[in-house]
C-alpha positions as CSV (number, residue, x, y, z in Angstrom):
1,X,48.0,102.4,77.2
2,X,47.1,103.3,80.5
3,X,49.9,101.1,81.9
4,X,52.6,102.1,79.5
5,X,51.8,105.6,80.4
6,X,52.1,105.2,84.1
7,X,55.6,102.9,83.6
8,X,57.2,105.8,81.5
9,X,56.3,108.4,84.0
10,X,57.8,106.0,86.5
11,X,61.4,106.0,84.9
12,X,61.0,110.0,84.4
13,X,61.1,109.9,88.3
14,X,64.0,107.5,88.9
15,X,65.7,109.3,85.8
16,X,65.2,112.9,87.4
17,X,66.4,111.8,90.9
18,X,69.2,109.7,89.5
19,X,70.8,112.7,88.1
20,X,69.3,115.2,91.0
21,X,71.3,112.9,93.0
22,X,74.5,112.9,90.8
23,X,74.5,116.4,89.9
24,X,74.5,117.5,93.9
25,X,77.2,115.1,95.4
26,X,79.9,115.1,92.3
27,X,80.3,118.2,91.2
28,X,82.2,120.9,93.0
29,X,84.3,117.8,94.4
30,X,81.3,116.8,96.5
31,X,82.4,113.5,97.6
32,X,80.6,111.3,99.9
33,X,82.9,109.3,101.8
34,X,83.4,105.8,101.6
35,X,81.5,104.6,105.0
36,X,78.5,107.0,104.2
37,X,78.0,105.9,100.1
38,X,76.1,102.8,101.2
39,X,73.7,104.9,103.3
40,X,73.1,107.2,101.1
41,X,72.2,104.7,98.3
42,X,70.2,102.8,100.5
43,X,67.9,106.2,101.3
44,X,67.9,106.9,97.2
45,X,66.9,103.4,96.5
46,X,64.7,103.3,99.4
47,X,62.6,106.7,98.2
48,X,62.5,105.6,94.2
49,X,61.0,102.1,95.5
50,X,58.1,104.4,97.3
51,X,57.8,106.5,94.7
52,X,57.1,103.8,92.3
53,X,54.8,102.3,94.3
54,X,52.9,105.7,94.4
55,X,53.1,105.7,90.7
56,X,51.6,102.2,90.1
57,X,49.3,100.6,88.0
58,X,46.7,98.7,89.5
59,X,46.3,95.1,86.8
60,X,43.9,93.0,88.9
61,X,42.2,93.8,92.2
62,X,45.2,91.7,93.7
63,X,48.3,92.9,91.7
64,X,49.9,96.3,91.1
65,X,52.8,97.0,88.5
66,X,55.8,99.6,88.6
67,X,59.2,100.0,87.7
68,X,60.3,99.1,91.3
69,X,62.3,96.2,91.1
70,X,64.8,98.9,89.1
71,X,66.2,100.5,92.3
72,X,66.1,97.5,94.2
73,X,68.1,95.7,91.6
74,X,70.7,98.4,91.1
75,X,70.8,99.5,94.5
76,X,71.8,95.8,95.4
77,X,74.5,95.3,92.8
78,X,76.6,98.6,93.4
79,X,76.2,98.6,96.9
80,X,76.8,95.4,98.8
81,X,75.7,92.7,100.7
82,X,74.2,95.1,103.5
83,X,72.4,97.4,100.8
84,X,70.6,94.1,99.2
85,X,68.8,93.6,102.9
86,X,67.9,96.5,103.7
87,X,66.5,97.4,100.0
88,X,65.1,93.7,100.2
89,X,62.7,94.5,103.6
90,X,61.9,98.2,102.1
91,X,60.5,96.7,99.3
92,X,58.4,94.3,101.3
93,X,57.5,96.7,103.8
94,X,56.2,99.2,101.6
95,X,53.9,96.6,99.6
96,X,52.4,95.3,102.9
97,X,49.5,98.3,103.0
98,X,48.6,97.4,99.5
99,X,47.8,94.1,100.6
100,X,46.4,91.4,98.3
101,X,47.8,88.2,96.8
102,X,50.4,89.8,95.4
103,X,52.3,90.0,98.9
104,X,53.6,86.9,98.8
105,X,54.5,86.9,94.9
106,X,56.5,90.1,96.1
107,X,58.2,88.4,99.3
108,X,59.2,85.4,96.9
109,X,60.2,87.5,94.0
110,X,62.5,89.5,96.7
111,X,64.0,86.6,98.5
112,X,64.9,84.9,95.3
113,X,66.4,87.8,93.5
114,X,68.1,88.9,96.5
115,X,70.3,85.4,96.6
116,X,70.9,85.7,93.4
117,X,72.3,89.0,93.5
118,X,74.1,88.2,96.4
119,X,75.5,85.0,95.1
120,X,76.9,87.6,91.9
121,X,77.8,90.8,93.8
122,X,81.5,89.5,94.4
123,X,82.0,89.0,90.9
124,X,80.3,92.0,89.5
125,X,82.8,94.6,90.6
126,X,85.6,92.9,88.5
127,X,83.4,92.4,85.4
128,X,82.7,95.2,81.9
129,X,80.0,97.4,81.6
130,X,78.9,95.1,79.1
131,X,78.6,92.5,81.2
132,X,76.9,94.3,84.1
133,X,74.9,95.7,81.3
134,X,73.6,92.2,80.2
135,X,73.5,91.3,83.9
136,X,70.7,93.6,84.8
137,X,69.0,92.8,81.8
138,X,68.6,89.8,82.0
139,X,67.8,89.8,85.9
140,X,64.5,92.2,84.6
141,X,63.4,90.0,82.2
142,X,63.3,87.0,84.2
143,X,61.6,89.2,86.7
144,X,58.6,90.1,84.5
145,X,57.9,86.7,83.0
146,X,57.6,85.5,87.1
147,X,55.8,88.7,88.1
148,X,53.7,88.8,85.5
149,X,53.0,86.4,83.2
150,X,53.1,83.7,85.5
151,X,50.8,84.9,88.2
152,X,48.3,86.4,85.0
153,X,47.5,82.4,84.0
154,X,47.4,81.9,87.4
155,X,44.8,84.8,88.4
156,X,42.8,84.7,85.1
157,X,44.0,88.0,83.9
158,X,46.2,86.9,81.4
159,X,46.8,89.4,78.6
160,X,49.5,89.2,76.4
161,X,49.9,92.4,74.9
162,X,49.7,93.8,78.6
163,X,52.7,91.5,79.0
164,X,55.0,92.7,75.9
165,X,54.4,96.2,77.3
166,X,55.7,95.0,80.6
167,X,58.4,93.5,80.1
168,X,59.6,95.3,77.2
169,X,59.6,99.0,79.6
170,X,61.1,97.2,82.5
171,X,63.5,95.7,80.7
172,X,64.7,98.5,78.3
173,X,64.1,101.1,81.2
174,X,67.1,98.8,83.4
175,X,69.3,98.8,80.9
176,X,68.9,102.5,80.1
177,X,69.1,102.9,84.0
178,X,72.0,100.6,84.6
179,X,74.3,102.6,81.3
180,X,73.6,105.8,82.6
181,X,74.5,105.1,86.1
182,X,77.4,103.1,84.5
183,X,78.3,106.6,82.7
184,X,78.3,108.7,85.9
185,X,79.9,106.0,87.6
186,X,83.1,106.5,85.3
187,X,82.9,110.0,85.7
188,X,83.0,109.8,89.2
189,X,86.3,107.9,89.1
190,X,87.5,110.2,86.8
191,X,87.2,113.3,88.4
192,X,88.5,111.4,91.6
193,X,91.6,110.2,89.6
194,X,92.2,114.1,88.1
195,X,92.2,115.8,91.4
196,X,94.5,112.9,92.8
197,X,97.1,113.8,89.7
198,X,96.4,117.4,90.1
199,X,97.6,116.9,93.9
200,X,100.2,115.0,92.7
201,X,101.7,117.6,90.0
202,X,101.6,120.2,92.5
203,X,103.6,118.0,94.9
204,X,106.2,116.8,92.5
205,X,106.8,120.2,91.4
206,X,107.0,121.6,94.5
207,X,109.7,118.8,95.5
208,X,111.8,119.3,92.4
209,X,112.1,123.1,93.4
210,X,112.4,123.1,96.9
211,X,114.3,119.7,98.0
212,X,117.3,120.9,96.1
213,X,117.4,124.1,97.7
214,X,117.0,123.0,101.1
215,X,119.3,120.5,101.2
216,X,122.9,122.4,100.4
217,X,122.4,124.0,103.7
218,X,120.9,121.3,105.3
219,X,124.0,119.5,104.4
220,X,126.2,122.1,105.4
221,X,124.4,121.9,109.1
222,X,124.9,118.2,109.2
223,X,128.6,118.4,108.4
224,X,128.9,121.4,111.0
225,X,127.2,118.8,113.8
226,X,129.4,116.7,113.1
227,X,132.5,118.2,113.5
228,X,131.0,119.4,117.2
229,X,130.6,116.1,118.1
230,X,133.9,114.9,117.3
231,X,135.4,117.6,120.1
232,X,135.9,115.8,123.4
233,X,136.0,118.9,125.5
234,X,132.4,120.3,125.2
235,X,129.9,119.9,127.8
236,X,127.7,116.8,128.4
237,X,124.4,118.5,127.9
238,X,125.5,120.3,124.8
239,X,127.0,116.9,123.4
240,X,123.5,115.8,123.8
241,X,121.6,118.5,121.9
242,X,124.2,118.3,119.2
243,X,123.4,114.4,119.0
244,X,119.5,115.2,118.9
245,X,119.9,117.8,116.1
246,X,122.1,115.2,113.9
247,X,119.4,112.9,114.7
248,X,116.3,115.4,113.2
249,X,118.9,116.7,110.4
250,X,119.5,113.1,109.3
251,X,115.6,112.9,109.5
252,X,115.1,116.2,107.6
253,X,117.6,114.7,104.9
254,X,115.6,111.2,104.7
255,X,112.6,113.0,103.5
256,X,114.3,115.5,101.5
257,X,115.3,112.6,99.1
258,X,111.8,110.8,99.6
259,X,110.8,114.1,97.9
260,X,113.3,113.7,94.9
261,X,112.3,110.4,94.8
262,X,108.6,111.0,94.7
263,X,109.4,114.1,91.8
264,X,111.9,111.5,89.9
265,X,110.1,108.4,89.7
266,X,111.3,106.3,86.8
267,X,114.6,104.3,87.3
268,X,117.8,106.5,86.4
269,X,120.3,102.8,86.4
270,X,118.3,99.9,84.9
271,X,119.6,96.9,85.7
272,X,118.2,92.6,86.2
273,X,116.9,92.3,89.4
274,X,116.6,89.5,91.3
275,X,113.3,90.0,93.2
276,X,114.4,86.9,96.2
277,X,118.0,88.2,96.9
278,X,116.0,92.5,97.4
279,X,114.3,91.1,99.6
280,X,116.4,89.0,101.2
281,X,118.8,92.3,101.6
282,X,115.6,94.6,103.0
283,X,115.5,91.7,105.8
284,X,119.0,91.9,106.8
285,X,118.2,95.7,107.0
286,X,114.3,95.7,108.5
287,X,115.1,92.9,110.9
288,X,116.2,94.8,113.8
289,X,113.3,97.0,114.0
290,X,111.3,93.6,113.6
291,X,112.6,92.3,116.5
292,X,112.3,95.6,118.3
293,X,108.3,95.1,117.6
294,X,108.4,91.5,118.2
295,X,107.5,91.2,114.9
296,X,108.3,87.4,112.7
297,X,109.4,87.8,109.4
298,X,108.1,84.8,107.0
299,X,109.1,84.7,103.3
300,X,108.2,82.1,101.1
301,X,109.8,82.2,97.4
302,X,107.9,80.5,94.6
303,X,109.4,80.3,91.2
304,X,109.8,83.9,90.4
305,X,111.6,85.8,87.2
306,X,114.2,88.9,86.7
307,X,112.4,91.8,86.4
308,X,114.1,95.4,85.0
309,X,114.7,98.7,87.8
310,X,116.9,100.3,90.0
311,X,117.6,98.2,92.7
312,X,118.0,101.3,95.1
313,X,114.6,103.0,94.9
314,X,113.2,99.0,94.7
315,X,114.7,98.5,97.9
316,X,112.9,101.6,99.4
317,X,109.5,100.4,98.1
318,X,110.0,97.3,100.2
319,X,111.6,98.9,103.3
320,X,108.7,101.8,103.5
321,X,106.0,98.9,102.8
322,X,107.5,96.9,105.1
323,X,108.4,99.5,107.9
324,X,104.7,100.5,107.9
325,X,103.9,96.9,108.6
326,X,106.2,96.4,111.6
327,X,105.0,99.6,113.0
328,X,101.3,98.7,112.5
329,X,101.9,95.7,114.6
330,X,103.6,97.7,117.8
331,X,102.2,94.7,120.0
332,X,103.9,92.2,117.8
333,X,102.9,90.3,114.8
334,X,103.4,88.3,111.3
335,X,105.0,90.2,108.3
336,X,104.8,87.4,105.2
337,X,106.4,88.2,102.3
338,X,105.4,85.5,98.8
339,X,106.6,86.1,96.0
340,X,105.0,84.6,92.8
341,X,105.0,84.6,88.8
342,X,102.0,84.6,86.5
343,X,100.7,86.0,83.4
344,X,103.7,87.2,82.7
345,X,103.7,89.1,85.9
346,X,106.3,89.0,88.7
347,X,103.9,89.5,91.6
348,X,104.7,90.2,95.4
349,X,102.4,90.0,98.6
350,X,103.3,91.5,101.5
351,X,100.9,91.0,104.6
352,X,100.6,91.9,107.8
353,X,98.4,91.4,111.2
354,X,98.4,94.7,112.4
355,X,95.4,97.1,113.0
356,X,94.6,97.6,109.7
357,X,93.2,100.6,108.0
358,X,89.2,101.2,107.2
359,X,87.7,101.2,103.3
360,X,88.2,105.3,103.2
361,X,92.0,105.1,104.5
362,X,92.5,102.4,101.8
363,X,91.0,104.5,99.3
364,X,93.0,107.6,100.3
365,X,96.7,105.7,100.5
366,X,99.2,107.2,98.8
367,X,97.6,110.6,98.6
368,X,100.3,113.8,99.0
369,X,100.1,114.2,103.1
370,X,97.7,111.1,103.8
371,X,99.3,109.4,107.1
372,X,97.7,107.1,109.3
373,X,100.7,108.1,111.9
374,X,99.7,111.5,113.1
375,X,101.7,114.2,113.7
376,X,104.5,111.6,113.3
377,X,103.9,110.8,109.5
378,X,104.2,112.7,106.0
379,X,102.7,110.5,103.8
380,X,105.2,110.6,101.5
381,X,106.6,106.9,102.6
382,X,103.3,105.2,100.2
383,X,103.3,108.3,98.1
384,X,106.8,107.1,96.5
385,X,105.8,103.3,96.9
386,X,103.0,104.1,94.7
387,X,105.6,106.3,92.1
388,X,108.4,104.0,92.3
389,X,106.3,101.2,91.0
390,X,104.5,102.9,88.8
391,X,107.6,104.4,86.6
392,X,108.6,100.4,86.5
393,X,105.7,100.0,84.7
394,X,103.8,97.8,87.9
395,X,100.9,98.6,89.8
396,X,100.4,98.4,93.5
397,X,96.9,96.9,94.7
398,X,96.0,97.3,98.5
399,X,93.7,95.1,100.7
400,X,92.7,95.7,104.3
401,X,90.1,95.5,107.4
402,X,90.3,96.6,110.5
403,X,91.4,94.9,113.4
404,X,92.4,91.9,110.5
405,X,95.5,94.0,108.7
406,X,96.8,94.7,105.5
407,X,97.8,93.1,101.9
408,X,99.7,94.9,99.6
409,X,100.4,93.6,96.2
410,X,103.3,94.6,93.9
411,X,103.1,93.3,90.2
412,X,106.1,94.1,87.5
413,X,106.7,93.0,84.6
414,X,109.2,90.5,83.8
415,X,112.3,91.6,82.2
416,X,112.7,90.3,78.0
């Protein structure tokens, strides 16, 4: 009793800090951002392994029993490779002034588990709940019977009963653990996605009401311009300053209609399109500003079907996609364009070599007035990738590292 007592208080404390935790960085839109998450779950995980180890149970002059291995084993799985060694040498750190036998059945149990997890951790981000659910589970109850009931025969302290208590707390208490932090996991990513549509409501509204209001007059300068232009008789230096303001009135127009775009998503002309000969058109009209950036353009064209949208706005999702590229790459570079089908999926990677973008920038792409270009940049270019796409019923998936460049990949559906 004595033990199952001191387990139970044990999970009240990783319970209570769990949700402390929670409670403090995600409400109020308190997000952590990406680069800090792991350090921050490293610290958590770190303090509920010491706190457990406060609150164990001493079984046999050599062995002491918690509810440690639950941080440790969470903490490893949702954060990464570098999370799993650090959590790894806290745990064996903070066992070594306990001393006893039990050391090295802790520096084994560690070593082993962290492997495992580390063999698993690429595949547990794409799996269920359920899954990760019966992952964790399982993991505990393996745990128990090796640090345990094995090393109890061994010792001479063997006691069954002792054991189903065990076992049964640890492994019920890491399932409870793991759903809970599945539950405010979700929630997380919901409240993440609503303030991204809430941003992106505002925006679109905003365009709808504005972009046709500014650009009647807008239109009316531009004609104006040119009609100075055309007059042979005016001064050099004013022919010049009539050029430049074409130049930023043309610009003013382009993202004028990036707004429209971006507030009118979904095709208005559906039509067959024929993914190779798009692309082969956004080369003819890319490739200059390619080879202004030094930039080689390699396309490779598996079998690929017809898929259903208007081929003007799918033509601007590969020339912003691609014009990002080129102009990540300003030292020159490989832009690869494959295209593929599968699944019933029309799929298209395009890749680059240029400077890349970090996890946070990645995670923020396509955000209303997210640019990696400064003063220079809107962010609306991705914003309408990301709409376009979406009202042709595809989704847009984006892979990057710094220093290594980026993959972004385009799936549709295939037409019939």
């Amino acid at each position: 009793m004595i033990l199952l007592k001191g387990l139970l208080i044990n999970l009240l404390f990783i319970l209570l800090l769990v949700l402390f935790f929670s409670m403090i960085l995600w409400n109020k839109q308190k997000f952590l951002k990406i680069e800090y998450q792991g350090l921050f779950l490293s610290l958590l995980c770190s303090a509920l392994i010491c706190l457990s180890l406060f609150l164990s149970i001493p079984v046999n002059e050599n062995f002491i029993y918690d509810l440690r291995f639950i941080p440790f084993l969470l903490g490893s799985i949702y954060g990464g490779k570098r999370v799993t060694i650090i959590l790894g040498i806290v745990l064996i750190l903070v066992r070594l002034p306990f001393g006893g036998d039990g050391i090295w059945l802790t520096i084994s149990l560690v070593v082993v588990s962290s492997l495992a997890i580390l063999w698993l951790n690429p595949k547990f981000g794409k799996k269920t709940t359920n899954w990760r659910l019966c992952i964790t589970t399982t993991f505990s109850f393996i745990y128990s019977i090796f640090g345990f009931l094995v090393p109890s025969f061994y010792y001479g302290f063997n006691n069954i009963m002792t054991f189903c208590i065990y076992s049964i707390v640890l492994t019920s208490s890491t399932f409870f653990v793991t759903y809970l932090t599945e539950v405010l996991r979700t929630t997380y990513i919901l409240q993440l996605g609503a303030i991204k549509n809430e941003k992106m409501e505002i925006v679109s509204h905003l365009a709808a009401s504005i972009s046709h209001e500014v650009r009647n007059p807008l239109t009316s300068v531009k004609g104006f311009l040119q009609l100075i232009l055309e007059h042979r008789d005016i001064p050099d230096n004013c022919h010049q300053y009539a050029s430049l303001a074409l130049d930023e009135t043309v610009r003013a127009s382009d993202i004028i209609n990036d707004y429209l775009t971006f507030a009118k998503p979904h095709p208005e002309v559906l039509v067959m399109l024929d993914i190779e000969k798009e692309i082969l058109k956004c080369k003819e009209i890319i490739g200059p500003l390619a080879l202004k950036n030094s930039v080689n353009m390699n396309m490779v064209f598996f079998h690929t079907t017809m898929i259903q949208g208007d081929p003007h706005k799918f033509r601007q999702v590969l020339l912003n996609i691609c014009k990002n590229a080129i102009e990540a790459m300003p030292k020159g570079g490989t832009l690869s364009i494959v295209t593929t089908t599968n699944d019933n999926k029309t799929v298209v990677h395009i890749a680059d070599t240029g400077h890349g973008m970090s996890p946070e920038h990645v995670a923020r792409l396509g955000e209303p007035y997210f640019s990696l270009k400064e003063q220079k940049g809107t962010g609306l270019g991705m914003m309408v990738v990301f709409r376009i796409v979406e009202g042709m019923g595809g989704n847009v998936k984006v892979s990057s590292e710094e220093q290594f460049g980026t993959s972004i990949t385009l799936s549709f559906p295939n037409a019939g």
